[in-house]
C-alpha positions as CSV (number, residue, x, y, z in Angstrom):
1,X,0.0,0.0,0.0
2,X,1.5,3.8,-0.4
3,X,1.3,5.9,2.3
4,X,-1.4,8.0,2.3
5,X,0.5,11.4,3.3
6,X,2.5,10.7,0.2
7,X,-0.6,9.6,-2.5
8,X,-2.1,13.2,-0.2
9,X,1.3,14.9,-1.5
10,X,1.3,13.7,-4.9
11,X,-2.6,14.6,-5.6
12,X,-2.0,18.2,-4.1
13,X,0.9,18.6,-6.9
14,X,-0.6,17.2,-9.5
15,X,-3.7,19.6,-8.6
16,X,-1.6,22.5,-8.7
17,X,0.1,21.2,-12.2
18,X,-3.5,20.7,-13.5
19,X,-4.1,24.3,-12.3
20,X,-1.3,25.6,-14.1
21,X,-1.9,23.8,-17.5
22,X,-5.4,25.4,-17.6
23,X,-3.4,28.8,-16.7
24,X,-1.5,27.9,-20.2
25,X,-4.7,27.4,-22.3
26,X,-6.1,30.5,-20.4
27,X,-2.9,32.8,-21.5
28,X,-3.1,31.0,-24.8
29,X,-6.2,32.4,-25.5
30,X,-5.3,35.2,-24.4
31,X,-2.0,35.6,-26.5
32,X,-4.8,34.7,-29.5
33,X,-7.6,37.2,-28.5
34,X,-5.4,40.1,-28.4
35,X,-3.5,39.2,-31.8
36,X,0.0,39.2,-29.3
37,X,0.8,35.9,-30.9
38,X,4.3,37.2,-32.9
39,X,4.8,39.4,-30.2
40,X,8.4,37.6,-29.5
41,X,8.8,36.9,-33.2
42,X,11.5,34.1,-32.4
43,X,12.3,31.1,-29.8
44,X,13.1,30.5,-26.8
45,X,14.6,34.4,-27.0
46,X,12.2,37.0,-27.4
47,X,13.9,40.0,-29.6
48,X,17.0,38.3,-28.9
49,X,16.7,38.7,-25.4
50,X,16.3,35.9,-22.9
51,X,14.1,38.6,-21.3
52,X,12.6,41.2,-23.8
53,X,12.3,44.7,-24.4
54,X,10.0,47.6,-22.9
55,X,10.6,50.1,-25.3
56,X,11.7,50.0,-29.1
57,X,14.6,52.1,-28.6
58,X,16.3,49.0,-26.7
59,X,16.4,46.9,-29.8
60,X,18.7,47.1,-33.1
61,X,17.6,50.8,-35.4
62,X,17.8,47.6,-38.5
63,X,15.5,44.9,-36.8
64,X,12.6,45.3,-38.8
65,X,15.0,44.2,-42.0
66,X,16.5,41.7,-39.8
67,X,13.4,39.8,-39.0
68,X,12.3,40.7,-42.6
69,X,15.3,38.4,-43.3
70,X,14.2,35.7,-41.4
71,X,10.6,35.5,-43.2
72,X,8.6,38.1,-40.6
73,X,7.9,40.9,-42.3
74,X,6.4,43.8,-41.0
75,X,7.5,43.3,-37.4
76,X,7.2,46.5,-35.1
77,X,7.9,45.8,-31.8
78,X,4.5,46.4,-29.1
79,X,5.4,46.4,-25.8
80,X,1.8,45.5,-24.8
81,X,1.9,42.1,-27.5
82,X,5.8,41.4,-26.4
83,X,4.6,41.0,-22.9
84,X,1.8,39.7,-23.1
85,X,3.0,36.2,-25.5
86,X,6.5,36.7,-23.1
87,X,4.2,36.2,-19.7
88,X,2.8,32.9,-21.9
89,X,6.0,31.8,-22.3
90,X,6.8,31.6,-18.5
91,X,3.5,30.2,-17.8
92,X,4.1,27.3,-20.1
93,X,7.9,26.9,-18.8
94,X,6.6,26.9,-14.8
95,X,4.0,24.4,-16.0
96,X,7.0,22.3,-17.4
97,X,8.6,22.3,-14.1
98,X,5.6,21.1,-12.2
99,X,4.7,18.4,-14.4
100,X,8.5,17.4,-13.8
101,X,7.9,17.7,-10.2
102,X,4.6,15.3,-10.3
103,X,6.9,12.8,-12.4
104,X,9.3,12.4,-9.6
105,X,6.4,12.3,-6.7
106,X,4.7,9.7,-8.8
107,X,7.6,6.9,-7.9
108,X,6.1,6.4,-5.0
109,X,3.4,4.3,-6.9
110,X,5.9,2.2,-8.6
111,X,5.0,-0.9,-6.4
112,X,1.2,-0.1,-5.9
113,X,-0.2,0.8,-9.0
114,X,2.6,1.3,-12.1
115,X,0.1,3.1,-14.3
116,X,0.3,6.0,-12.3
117,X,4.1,6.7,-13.0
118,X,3.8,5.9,-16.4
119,X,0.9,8.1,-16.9
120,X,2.7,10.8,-15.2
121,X,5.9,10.2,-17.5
122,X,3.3,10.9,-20.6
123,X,2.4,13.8,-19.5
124,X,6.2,14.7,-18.9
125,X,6.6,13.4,-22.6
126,X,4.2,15.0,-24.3
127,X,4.7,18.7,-22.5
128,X,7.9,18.7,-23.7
129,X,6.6,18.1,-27.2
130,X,4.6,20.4,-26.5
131,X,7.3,23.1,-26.1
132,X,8.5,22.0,-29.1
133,X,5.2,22.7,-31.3
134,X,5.0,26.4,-29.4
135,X,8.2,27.1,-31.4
136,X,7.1,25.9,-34.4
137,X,3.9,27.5,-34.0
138,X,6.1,30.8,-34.2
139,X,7.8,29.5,-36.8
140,X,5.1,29.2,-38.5
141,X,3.9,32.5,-38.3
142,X,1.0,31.5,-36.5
143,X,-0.5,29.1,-39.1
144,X,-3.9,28.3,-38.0
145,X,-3.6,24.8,-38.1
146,X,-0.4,24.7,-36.0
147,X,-2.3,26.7,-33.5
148,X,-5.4,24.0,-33.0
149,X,-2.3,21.3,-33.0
150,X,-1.1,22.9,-29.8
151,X,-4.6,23.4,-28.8
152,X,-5.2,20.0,-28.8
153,X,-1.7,18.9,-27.0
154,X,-3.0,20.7,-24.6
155,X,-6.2,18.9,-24.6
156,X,-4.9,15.8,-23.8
157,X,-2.6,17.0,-21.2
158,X,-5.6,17.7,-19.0
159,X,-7.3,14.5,-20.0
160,X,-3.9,12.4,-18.9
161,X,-3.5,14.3,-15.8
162,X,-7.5,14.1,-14.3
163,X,-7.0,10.6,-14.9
164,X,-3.6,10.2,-13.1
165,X,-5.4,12.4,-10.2
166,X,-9.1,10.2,-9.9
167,X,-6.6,6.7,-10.2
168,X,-4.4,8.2,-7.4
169,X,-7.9,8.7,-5.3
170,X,-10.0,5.6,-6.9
171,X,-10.2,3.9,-3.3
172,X,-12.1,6.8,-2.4
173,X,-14.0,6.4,-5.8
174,X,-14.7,2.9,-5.1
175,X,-16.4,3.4,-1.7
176,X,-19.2,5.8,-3.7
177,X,-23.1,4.3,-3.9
178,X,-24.2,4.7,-7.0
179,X,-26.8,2.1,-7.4
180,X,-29.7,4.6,-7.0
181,X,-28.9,6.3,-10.7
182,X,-30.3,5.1,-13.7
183,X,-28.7,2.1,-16.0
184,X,-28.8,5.1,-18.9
185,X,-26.6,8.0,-16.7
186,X,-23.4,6.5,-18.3
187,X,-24.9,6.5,-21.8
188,X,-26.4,10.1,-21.0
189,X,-22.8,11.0,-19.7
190,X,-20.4,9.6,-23.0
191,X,-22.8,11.2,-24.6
192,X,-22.5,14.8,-22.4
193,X,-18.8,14.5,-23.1
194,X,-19.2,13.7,-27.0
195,X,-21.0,17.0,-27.0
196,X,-18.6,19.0,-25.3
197,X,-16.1,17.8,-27.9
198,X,-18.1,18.9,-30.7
199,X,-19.2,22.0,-29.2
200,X,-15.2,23.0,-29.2
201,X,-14.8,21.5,-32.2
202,X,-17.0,24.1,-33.3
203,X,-15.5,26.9,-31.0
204,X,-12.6,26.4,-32.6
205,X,-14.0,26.8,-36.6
206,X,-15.7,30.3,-35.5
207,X,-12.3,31.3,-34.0
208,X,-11.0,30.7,-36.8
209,X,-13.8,32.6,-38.5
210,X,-13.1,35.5,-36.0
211,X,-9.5,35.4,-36.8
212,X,-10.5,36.3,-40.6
213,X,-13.3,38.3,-40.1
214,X,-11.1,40.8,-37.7
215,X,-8.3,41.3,-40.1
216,X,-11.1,42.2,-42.7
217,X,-12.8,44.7,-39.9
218,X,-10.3,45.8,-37.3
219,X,-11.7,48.0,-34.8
220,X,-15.3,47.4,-36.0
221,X,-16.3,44.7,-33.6
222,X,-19.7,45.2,-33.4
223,X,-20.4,44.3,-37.3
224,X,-18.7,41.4,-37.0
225,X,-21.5,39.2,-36.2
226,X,-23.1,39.9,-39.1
227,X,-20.2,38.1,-40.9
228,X,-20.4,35.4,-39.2
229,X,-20.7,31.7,-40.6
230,X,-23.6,29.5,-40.5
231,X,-21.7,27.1,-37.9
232,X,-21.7,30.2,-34.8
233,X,-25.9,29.5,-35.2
234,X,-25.6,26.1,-34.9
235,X,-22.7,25.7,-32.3
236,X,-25.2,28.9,-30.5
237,X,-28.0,26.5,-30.7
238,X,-26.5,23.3,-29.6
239,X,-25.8,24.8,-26.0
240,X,-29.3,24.7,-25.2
241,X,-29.2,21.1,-25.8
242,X,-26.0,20.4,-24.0
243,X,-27.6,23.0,-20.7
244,X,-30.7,20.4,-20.7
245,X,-28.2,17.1,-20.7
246,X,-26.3,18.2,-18.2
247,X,-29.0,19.3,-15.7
248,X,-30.6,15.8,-16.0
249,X,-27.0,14.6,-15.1
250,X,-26.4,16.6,-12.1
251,X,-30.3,16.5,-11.1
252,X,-30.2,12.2,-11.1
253,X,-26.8,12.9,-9.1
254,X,-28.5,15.0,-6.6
255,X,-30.9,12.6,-5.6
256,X,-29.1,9.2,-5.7
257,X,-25.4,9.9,-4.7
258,X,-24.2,10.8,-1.5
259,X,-23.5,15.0,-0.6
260,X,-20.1,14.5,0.7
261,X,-18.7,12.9,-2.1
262,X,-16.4,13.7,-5.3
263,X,-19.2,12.6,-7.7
264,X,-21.8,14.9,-6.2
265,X,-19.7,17.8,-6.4
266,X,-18.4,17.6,-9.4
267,X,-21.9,16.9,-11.0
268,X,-22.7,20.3,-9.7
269,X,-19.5,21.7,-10.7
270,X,-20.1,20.4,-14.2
271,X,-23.9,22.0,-13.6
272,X,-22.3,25.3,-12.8
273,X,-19.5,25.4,-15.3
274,X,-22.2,25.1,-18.4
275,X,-24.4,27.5,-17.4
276,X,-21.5,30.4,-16.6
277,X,-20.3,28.9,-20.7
278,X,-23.5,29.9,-22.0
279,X,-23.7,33.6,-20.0
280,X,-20.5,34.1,-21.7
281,X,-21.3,33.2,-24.8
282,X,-24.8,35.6,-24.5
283,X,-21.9,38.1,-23.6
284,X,-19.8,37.4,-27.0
285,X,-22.9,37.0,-28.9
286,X,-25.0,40.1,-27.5
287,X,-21.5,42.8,-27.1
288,X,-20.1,42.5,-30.3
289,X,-17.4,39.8,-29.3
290,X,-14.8,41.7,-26.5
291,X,-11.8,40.3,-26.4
292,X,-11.8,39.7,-22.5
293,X,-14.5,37.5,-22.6
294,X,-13.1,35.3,-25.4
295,X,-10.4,33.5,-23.2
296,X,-12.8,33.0,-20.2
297,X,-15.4,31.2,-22.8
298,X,-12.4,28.9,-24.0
299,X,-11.2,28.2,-20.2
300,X,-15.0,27.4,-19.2
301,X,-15.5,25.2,-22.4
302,X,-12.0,22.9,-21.3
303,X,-13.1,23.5,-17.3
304,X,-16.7,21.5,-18.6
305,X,-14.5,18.4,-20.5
306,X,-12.0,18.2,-17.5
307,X,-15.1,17.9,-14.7
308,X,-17.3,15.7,-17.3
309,X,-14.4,13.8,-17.6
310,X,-13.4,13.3,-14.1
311,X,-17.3,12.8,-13.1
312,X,-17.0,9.5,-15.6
313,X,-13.9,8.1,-14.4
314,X,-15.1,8.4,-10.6
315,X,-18.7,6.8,-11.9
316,X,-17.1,4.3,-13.8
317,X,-15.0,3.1,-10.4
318,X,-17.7,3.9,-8.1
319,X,-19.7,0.7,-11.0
């Protein structure tokens, strides 16, 4: 068995690790929203500088034909942007160090359940792959498709990690009653979860959209729905559905599962986390798209997978 101060110390790291890769999709977005994405136009430097600029007299009086050179035309150096893709950048490397961190607390699972360390070494794995797509995202110059790639990287991350935290905890999982809910709430919940997928799925073609429709209409936000393509009404329409689904999940929860545990919270969590989606989508929809609320709609959309997702594992050992 593995002591349960250490399996307490390893789920309060991996919590915080969690945390901070949500911090990273959040300051993606971010980076994304506010068009700061070449802000360092070069990596792991930024201008050169292992910690950039403030003010465009700091940098070479030739650097706009040097990073002409190097296939960026028409860089001018934004203080605002530089900062705001540099504080990304730190985000993503401190997130690197914890998920390091969580690797090396996880050997204390080596002789009671394996899958743990190797599920934490995957997410070691992959993060660092994923610090190698952010590079070539810049390399790219922001290609759209390299951008959902590292989207999706990130996607996973969270997935590997909520299932390295409920298998740390599934003892506690175990000891749940669940034979009060309906044989249909797993089918009801795979399917909850194949929406959510589809809903960002969706997200992500109207940010795309955005992306296009922005550089066509800069500063004229609030004509930009009028542009937008038929997939927005769907993907607008489709929440309504998803609100009702989840409801019925959390309601069933409410009534059959016990108040002081995991499951029960997180169905309300899940509950919770939808409807605050929708007001900010109302917000997006109804105010002409600001750019603040963009990133928390993203964050809320991946907070609703990572709780769905977490709410099946614990009903599936809780079965």
């Amino acid at each position: 068995m593995t002591d349960p101060n250490a399996s307490l110390r390893f789920r309060r790291l991996a919590i915080l690790t969690l945390a901070a890769v949500y911090l990273v999709i959040l300051a993606g977005s971010i980076v994304r929203a506010s068009g700061a994405g070449m802000g360092c136009p070069d990596w792991p430097t930024c201008f050169g500088q292992l910690i950039p600029p403030t003010s465009e007299s700091q940098l070479p009086a030739d650097y706009h034909a040097i990073y002409a050179a190097r296939g960026y035309a028409n860089t001018d150096f934004n203080p605002v942007k530089t900062w705001t893709e540099y504080g990304n950048r730190l985000i993503g490397a401190t997130t690197g160090i914890l998920v390091f961190l969580t690797l090396l607390r996880s050997r204390i699972f080596l002789k009671s359940d394996r899958a743990i360390f190797w599920l934490s070494l995957s997410v070691f794995l992959l993060i660092g792959f994923q610090g190698w797509l952010g590079s070539a995202v810049v390399a790219s110059n922001l290609r759209p498709a390299m951008i959902t790639a590292h989207m999706v990287i990130a996607f996973v991350l969270v997935c590997l990690l909520i299932y390295t935290i409920a298998r740390s905890q599934r003892e506690s999982l175990i000891g749940v009653d669940t034979r009060g809910l309906p044989p249909r709430f797993k089918t009801v919940l795979l399917a909850a979860l194949g929406m959510t997928l589809i809903q960002i799925a969706m997200g992500t073609q109207i940010r795309e959209a955005v992306d296009v429709i922005a550089g066509q209409f800069e500063g004229e936000r609030s004509i930009w729905r009028e542009h937008f393509p038929i997939i927005f009404y769907v993907h607008r329409s489709f929440s309504s559905i998803i609100l009702f689904t989840n409801l019925w999940l959390a309601w069933k929860v409410v009534k059959h599962v016990a108040r002081d545990t995991l499951i029960f919270r997180f169905a309300l969590i899940v509950a919770a986390l939808v409807v605050t989606a929708i007001l900010t989508g109302v917000t997006l929809d109804r105010l002409g798209f600001p750019a603040f609320v963009q990133p928390a709609h993203l964050l809320l959309a991946n907070l609703i997978f990572g709780a769905q997702f977490f709410l099946y594992i614990g009903y599936r050992y809780a079965a």
